[in-house]
N, C-alpha and C positions, 0 to 999 in steps of 0.2 A: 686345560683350564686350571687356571692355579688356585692357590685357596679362594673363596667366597665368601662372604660373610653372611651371616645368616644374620636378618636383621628384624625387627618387630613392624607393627604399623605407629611407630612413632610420629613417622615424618607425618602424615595428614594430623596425627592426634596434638601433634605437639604445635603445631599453627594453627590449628582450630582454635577458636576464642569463639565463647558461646554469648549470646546476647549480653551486655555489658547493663542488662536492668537492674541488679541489685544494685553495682555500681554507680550509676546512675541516680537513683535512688538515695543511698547513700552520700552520695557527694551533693545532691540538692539539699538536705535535711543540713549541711555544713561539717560535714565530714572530711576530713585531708586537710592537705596546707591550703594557707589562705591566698583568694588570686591576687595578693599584690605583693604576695612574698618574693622579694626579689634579692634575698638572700642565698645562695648555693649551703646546703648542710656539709659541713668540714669531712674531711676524711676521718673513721673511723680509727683508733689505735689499738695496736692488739699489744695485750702485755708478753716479757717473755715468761718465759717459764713453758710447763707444760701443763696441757689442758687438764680440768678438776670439774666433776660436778657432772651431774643430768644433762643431759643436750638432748632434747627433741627436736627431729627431723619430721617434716612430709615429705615424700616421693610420690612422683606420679606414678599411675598404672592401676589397673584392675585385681594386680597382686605382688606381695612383695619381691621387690628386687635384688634379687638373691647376692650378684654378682655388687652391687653397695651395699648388702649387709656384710658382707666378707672384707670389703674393706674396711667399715665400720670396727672390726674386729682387731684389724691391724693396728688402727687407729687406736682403740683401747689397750693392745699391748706395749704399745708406744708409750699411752698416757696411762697407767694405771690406776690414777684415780678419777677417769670421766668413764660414763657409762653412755652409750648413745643409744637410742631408742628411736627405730624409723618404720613409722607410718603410711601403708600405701594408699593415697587418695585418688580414686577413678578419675581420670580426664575429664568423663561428661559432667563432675559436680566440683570439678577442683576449684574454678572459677568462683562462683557461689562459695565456697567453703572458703577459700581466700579471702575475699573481698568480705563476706562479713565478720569471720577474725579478724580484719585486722580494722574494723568499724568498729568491733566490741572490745577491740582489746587483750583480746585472749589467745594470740597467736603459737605458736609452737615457735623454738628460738630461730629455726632454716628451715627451709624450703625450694626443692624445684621450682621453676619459676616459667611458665612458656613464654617467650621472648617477646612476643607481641602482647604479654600481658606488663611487662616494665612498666610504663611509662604510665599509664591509666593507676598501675597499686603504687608507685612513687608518688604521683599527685596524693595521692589521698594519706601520703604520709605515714606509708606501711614499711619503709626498708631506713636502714642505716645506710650513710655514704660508704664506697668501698674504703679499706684501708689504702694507705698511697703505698703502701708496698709489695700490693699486686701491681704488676709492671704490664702496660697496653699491650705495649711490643711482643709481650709472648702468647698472646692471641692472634688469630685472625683477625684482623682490622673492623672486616663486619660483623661480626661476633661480638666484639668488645665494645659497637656502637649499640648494639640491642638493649647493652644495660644501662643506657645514658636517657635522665629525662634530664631537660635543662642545660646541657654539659656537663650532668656531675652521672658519674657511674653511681648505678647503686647496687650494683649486683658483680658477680662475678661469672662469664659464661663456663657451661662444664661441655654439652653438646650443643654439637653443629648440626648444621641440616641444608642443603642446598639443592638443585635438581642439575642436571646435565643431561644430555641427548644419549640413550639408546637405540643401537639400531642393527637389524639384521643382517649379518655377512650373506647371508645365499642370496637375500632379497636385492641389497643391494650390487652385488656383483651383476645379477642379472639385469640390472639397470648399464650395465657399462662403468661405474664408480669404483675405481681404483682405490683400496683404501679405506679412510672415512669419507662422509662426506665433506663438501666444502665446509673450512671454517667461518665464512663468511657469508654474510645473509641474503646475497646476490646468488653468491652461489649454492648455498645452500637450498633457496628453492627453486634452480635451476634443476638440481639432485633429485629435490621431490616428484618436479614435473617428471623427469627420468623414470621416476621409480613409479609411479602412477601409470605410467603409459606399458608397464608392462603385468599391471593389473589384469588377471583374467586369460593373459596370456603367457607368457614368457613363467609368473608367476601366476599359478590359476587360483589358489587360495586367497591371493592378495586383494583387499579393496580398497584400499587406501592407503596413501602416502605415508600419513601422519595418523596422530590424534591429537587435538588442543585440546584439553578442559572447556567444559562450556558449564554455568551455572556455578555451584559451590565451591568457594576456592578457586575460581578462577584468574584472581587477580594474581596469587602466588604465583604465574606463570606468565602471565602479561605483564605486570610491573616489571623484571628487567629486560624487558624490551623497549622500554620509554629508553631506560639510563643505557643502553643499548646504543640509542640515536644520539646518546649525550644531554637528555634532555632530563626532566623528573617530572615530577606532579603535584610538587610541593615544594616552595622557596622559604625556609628556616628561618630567613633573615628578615624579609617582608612581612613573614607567617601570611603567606597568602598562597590558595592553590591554584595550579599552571597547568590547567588541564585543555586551557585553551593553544595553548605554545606546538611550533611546528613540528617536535619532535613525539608530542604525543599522535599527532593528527599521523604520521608514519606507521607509527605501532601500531594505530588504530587499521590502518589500511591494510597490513602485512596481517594480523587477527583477522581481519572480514575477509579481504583476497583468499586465504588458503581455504575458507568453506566455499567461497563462490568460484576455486575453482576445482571443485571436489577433492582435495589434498587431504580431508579431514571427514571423519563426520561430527555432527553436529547431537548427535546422540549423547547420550548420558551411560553408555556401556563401560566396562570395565577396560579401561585402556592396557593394563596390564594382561590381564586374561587377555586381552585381542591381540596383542604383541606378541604371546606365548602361542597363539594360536595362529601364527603367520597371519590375520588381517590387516595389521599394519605392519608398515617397513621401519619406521622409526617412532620413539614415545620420548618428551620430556618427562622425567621423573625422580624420585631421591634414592639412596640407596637401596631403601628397601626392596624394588622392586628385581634390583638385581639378587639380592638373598631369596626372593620369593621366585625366582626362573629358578637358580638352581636346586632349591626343595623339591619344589614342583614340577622340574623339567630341566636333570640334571643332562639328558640326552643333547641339550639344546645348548651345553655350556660352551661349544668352537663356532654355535654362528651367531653370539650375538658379541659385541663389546658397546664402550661407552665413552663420548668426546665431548668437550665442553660445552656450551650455548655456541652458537654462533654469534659471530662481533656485529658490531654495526659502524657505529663512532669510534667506540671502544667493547673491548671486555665487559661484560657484567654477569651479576645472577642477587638470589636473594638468599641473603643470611635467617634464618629459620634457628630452631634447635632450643635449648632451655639453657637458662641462666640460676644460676644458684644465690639467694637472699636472705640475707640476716634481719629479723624484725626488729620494727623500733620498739614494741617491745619485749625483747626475746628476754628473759629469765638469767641467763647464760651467754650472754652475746659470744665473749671470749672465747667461751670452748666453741662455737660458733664458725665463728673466721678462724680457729684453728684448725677444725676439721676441714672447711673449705681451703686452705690453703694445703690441706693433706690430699685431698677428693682433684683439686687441681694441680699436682705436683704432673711431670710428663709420664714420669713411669708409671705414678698407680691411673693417670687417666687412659694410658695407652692401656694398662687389664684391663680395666671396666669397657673399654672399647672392644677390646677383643671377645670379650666375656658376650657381650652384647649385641654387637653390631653397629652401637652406635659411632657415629664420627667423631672426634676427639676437638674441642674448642681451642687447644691448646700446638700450637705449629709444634713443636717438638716430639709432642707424641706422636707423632705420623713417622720418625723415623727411630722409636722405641717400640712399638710393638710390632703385629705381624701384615698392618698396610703396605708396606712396601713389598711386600712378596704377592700384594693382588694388582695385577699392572690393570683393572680396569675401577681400579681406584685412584688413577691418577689422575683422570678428567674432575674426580670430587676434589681431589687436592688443590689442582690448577684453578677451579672453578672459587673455593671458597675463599683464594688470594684474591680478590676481584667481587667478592659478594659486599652487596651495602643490605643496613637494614632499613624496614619502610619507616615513613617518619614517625618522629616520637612524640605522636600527641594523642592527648587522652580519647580520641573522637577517632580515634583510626579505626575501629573495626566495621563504627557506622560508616564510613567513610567505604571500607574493603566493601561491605555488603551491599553499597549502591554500585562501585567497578563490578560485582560479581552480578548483578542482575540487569544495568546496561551491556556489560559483553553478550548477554545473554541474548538480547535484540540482533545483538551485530551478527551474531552467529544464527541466526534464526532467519535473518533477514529482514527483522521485522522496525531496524532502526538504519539510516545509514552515519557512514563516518563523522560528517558532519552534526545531526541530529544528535548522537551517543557523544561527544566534544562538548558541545553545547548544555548538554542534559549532565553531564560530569562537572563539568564549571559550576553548575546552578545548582545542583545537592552540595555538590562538595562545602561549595560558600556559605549556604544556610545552613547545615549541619556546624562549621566552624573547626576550629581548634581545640575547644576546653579551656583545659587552665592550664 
């Protein structure tokens, strides 16, 4: 096993978005830009010189982040006259703490930002346009779309976040599977049938093929399965959602098909723990999960590795991870986007990466620090060339939280394809877009 990365529970933390009621709230009371702005905010300009002054940061997490306070330091012996001061704010209250700074005004000058929260604190007129000389191209394309409400970036991405398919060498071998599984979704749950049928037998531990998510978060994992078939769930252009379109009615079927044909269970168990514990043969998941087999079960590091999604139309997955945001009213903007252009250089994001675990936003860093020496980090790399992000309207979480409680029927049984289609078309549309 070559090196591992030892990773945190970012990836569920850092997609998670907690009810959007302050928010909410806020943007009824007349909070944000106004809905007929139909101005884009200019790009930012950074002066030259070298940073000067106070800069206050929040970071996310439960405690400080050691590995960016070290950068942080770099960064001050660089600038000698800026001090940077960074702030860890718990995930479960970051939402809330956002959203009403930047309602009252009182914001810190940057910010982590989780990526599904962009578009909801841009409406409300919480971030400065990016400067234009962060360059798209040196991002991951889906990464770079995360910080976009409107067409105008407003943020700069730092971490990535995607899931890819892990899956057992002993389990699958004794399936007859050469290899990985298929790359493709035909044959991919030809694989499973395979690996199911020796459930109990061949592998006596094994009970299951798979595990999908069912309930919270569920969508993270069914959404590129739509763009999968080439289809989506939302047309930009129209602003209208396509939940009735043939390529969802697919995904939806390929979600229901694997509980109804026991490939999955339907349980709310720990899919990771069940992977580690040989009950299932394969798990969609983010990297964490592979840092957390080999902590917890470094015996286990030659049977398992990691392949991209499987195709359908095309390539897909989803872009996840945090984006970095300068407030419209930071104190200090300058030292601001200066650090951020320091925090996203390749080489200091490939330390913080290493440092970390986390995945680097940045294509470059991938071959500046020590990822390419983990070959079952190549399925994340492959994958995140190919990740989109979900769409950018302020109403996406209510929007996630009705995907996540209709999948929840389909996998229960207690909706069919048709019905969960129908029932997604009709929240989606009265829920709306926002502003």
């Amino acid at each position: 096993m070559r090196t591992t990365r030892h990773t945190t529970r970012h990836t569920t933390r850092t997609l998670r978005i907690a009810c959007a009621t302050v928010a909410a709230a806020l943007l009824a009371t007349g909070c944000g830009r106004s809905d007929d702005s139909s101005t884009a905010d200019a790009p930012t300009k950074i002066s030259s010189g070298k940073a000067k002054g106070k800069l206050v940061m929040w970071s996310m997490g439960d405690k400080a982040d050691k590995p960016l306070q070290e950068l942080a330091k770099e960064f001050e012996q660089q600038n000698p006259d800026v001090s940077v001061q960074i702030t860890a704010v718990p995930w479960d209250a970051a939402h809330e703490k956002l959203t009403t700074s930047i309602a009252g005004g009182n914001t810190p000058d940057l910010s982590l930002i989780g990526s599904t929260w962009m578009a909801e604190m841009a409406s409300m007129d919480g971030f400065q346009a990016t400067p234009a000389s962060f360059e798209s191209s040196a991002f991951f394309p889906g990464q770079w779309d995360t910080t976009k409400y409107k067409d105008t970036p407003y943020g700069v991405p730092f971490t990535a976040d995607t899931s890819v398919i892990y899956y057992r060498t002993d389990i699958t071998t004794k399936a007859g599977i050469k290899g990985a599984p298929a790359a493709d979704w035909d044959g991919y749950l030809k694989d499973l049938k395979a690996i199911q049928a020796t459930a109990g037998k061949q592998s006596p531990k094994l009970r299951h093929a798979t595990q999908l998510q069912t309930g919270f978060n569920s969508w993270l994992f069914w959404l590129p399965l739509v763009w999968q078939q080439g289809g989506d769930i939302y047309d930009a252009d129209t602003k209208k959602f396509t939940f009735d379109s043939p390529e969802v009615t697919t995904a939806l079927e390929t979600y229901s098909d694997i509980f109804k044909d026991g490939l999955s269970p339907n349980d709310k168990t720990d899919s990771g723990q069940n992977f580690q514990n040989g009950l299932i043969g394969t798990v969609q998941q983010g990297a964490s999960t592979g840092g957390n087999l080999h902590l917890n079960a470094p015996e286990l590091d030659s049977k398992w590795k990691t392949m991209p999604l499987p195709q359908g139309e095309q390539a897909a997955g989803l872009a996840g991870g945090s984006d970095l945001a300068v407030f419209k009213d930071a104190k200090n903007a300058d030292a601001a986007w200066k650090f951020v252009q320091f925090l996203t250089d390749a080489k200091n994001l490939a330390e913080y990466a290493d440092a970390t675990g986390n995945l680097p936003a940045v294509v470059q860093s991938w071959s500046e620090g020590k990822l390419s020496e983990n070959e079952e980090m190549d399925a994340f790399e492959a994958q995140l060339k190919v990740t989109k992000a979900p769409p950018a309207i302020t109403t996406w979480q209510q929007i996630a939280d009705a995907v996540d409680g209709e999948l929840e029927k389909l996998a229960y049984g207690k909706a069919t394809v048709a019905e969960t289609q129908k029932t997604l078309q009709s929240k989606a549309t009265s829920i709306g877009t926002g502003r």
